[in-house]
VEXDREN-2710 file (C-alpha; in Angstrom, 1 decimal):
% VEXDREN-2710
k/r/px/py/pz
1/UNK/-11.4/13.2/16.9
2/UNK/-10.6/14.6/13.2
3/UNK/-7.2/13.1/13.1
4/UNK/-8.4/10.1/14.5
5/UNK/-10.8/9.9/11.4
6/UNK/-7.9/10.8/9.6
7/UNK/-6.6/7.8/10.2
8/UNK/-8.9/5.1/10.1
9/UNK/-10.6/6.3/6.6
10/UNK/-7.5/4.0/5.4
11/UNK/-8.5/0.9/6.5
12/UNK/-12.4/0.6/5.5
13/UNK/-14.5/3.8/4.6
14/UNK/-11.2/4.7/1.9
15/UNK/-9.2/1.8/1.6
16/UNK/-6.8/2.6/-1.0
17/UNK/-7.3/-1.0/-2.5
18/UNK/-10.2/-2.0/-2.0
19/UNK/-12.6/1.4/-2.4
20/UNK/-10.1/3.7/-4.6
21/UNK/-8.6/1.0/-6.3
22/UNK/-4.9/2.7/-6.3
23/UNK/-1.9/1.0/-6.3
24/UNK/-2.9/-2.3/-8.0
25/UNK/-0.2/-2.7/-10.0
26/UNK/1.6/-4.1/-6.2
27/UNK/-1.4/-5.7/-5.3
28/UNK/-2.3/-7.9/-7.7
29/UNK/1.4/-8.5/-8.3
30/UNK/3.5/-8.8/-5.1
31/UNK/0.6/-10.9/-3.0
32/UNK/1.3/-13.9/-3.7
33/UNK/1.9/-14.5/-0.2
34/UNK/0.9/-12.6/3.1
35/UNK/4.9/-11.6/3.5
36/UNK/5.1/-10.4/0.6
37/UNK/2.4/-8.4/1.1
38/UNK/2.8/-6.7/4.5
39/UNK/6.6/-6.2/3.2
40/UNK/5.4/-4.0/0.0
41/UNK/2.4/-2.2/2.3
42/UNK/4.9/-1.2/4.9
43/UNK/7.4/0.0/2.3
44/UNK/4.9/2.2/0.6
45/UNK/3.6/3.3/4.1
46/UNK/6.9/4.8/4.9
47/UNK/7.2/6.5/1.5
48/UNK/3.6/7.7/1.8
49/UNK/4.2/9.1/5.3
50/UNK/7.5/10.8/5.0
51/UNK/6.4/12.5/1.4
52/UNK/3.4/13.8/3.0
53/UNK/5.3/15.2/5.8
54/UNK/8.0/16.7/3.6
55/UNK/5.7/18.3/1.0
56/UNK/3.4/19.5/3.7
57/UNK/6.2/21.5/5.0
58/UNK/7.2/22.8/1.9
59/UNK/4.8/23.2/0.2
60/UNK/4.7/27.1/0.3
61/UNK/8.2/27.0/-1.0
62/UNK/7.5/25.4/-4.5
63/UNK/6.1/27.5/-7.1
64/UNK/2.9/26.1/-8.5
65/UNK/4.2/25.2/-12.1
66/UNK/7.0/22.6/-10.6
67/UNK/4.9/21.1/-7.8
68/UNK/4.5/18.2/-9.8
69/UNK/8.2/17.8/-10.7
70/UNK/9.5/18.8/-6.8
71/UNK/6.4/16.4/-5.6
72/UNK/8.3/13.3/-7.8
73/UNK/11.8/14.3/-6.4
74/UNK/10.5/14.5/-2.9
75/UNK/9.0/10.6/-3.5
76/UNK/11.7/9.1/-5.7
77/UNK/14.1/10.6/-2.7
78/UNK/12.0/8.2/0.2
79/UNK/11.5/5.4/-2.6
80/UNK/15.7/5.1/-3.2
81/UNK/16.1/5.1/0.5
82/UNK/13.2/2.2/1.2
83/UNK/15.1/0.1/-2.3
84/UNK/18.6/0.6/-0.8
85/UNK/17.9/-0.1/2.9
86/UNK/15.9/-3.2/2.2
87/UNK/17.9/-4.6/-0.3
88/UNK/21.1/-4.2/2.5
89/UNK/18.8/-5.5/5.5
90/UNK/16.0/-8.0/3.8
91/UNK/17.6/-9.4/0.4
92/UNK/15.3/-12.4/0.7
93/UNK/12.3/-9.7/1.0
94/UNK/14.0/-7.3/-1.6
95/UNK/14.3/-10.1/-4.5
96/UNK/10.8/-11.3/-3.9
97/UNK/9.3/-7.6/-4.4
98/UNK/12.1/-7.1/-7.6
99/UNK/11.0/-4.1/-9.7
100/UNK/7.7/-3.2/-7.8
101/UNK/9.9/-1.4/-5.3
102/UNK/10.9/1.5/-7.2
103/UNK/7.7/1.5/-8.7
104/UNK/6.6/3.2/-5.7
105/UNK/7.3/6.2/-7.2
106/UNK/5.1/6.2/-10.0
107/UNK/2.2/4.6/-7.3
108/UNK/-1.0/6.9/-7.7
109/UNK/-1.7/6.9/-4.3
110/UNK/1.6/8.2/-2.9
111/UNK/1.2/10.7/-5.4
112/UNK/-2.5/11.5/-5.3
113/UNK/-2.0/11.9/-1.5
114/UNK/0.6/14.6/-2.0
115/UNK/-1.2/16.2/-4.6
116/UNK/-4.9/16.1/-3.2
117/UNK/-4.3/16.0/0.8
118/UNK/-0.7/17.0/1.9
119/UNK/-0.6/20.2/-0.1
120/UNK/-3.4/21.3/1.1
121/UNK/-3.3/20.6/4.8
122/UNK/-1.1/21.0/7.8
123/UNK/2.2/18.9/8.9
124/UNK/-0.2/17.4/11.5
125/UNK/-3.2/16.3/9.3
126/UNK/-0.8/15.0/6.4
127/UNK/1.7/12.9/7.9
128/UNK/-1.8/11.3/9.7
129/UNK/-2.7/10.5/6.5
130/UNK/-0.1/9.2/5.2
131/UNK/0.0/7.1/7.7
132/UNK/-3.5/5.7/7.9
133/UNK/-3.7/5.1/4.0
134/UNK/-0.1/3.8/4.3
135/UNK/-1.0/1.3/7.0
136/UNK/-4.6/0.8/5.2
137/UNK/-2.6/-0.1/2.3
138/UNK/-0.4/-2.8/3.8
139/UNK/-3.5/-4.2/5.5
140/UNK/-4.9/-4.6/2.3
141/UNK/-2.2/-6.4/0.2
142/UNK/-1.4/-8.3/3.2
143/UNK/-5.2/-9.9/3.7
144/UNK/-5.0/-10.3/0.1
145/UNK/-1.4/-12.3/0.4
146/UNK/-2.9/-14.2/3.0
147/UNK/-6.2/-15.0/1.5
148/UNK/-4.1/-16.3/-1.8
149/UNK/-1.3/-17.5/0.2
150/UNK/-4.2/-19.8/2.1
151/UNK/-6.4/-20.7/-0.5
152/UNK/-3.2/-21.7/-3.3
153/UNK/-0.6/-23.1/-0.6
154/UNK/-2.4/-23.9/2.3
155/UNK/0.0/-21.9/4.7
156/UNK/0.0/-18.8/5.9
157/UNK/3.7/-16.8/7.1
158/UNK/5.0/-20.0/7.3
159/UNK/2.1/-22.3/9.0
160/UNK/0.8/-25.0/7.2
161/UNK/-3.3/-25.1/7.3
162/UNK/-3.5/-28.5/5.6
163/UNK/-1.9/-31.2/3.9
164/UNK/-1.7/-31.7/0.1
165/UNK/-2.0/-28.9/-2.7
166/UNK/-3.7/-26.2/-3.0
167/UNK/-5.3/-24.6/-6.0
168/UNK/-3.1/-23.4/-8.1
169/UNK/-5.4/-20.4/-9.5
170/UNK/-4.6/-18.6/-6.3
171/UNK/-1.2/-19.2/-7.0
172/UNK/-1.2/-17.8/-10.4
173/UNK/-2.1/-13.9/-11.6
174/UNK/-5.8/-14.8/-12.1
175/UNK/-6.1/-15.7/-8.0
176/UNK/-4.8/-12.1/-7.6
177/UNK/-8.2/-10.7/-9.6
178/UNK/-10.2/-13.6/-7.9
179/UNK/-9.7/-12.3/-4.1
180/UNK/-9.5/-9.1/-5.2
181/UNK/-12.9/-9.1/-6.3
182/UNK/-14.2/-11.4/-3.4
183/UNK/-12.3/-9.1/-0.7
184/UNK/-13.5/-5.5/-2.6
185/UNK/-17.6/-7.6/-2.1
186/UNK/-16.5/-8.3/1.3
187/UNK/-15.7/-4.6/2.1
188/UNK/-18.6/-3.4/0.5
189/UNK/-20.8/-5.3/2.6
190/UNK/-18.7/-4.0/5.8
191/UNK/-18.8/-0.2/4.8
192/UNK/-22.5/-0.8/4.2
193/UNK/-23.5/-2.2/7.9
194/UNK/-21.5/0.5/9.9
195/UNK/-22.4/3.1/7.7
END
């Protein structure tokens, strides 16, 4: 049952978005459609989720006053891996996320989560971590894609909702802080009734 909480503290109770408010620099920036989205959540989930595994397992094997640095290496390492294999598998994907993909490595929540959780716990525990705030991450920028994607284009991955334009705001940066805001309410309201 712990690891199952593990897991799921991602997605409401901890969202990384929309309760800790990490990694916004992605979210307000990439989500300008659902694709985008789920693309930059699932990239960071599998640099959240191997770091945590890796530092978990060696964690005893880093002296205390380099953790930091050996943390960085460990997350740059996953971080040129995600940049190089999308960029050879999904250019179309790759050119719409641009610079936010290396900036994975400077995210504060693939960093806080070695730091705060994956150093301190076991292979187990850590790499179900990563794994829920990964995935809890990627739901988030991708409802917040879709909600802009929606509300400033009418479509959704592709399906058109309805005829005509959309507004614009959504479109723009300021549609990014708009839903944000709406969709941070919304999970407030949510934590509150199955709290």
């Amino acid at each position: 049952m712990g690891q199952l909480q593990n897991f799921s503290k991602g997605f409401i109770k901890d969202n990384p978005v929309f309760v800790l408010l990490l990694g916004l620099c992605p979210a307000l920036g990439v989500t300008t459609s659902a694709f985008n989205g789920l693309g930059m959540g699932l990239a960071t989930t599998f640099v959240l989720f191997s770091s945590n595994l890796v530092v978990s397992v060696i964690k005893n094997l880093i002296p205390d006053k380099v953790r930091i640095p050996a943390f960085i290496v460990v997350i740059a390492s996953f971080v040129t891996i995600t940049d190089l294999v999308m960029e050879a598998y999904m250019p179309g994907l790759y050119d719409a996320l641009g610079l936010f993909i290396p900036l994975i490595v400077v995210n504060c929540l693939v960093m806080g989560r070695a730091e705060a959780f994956a150093r301190k716990n076991n292979t187990l525990s850590s790499v179900v971590d990563g794994l829920g705030m990964g995935l809890g991450f990627a739901f988030a920028l991708t409802v917040l894609g879709g909600v802009r994607e929606i509300l400033g284009a009418g479509e959704l991955f592709g399906f058109s909702f309805f005829e005509g334009d959309g507004m614009l705001v959504f479109v723009l940066a300021p549609g990014a802080f708009i839903g944000l805001g709406y969709l941070i309410a919304l999970n407030n309201i949510i934590k509150k009734r199955i709290e």
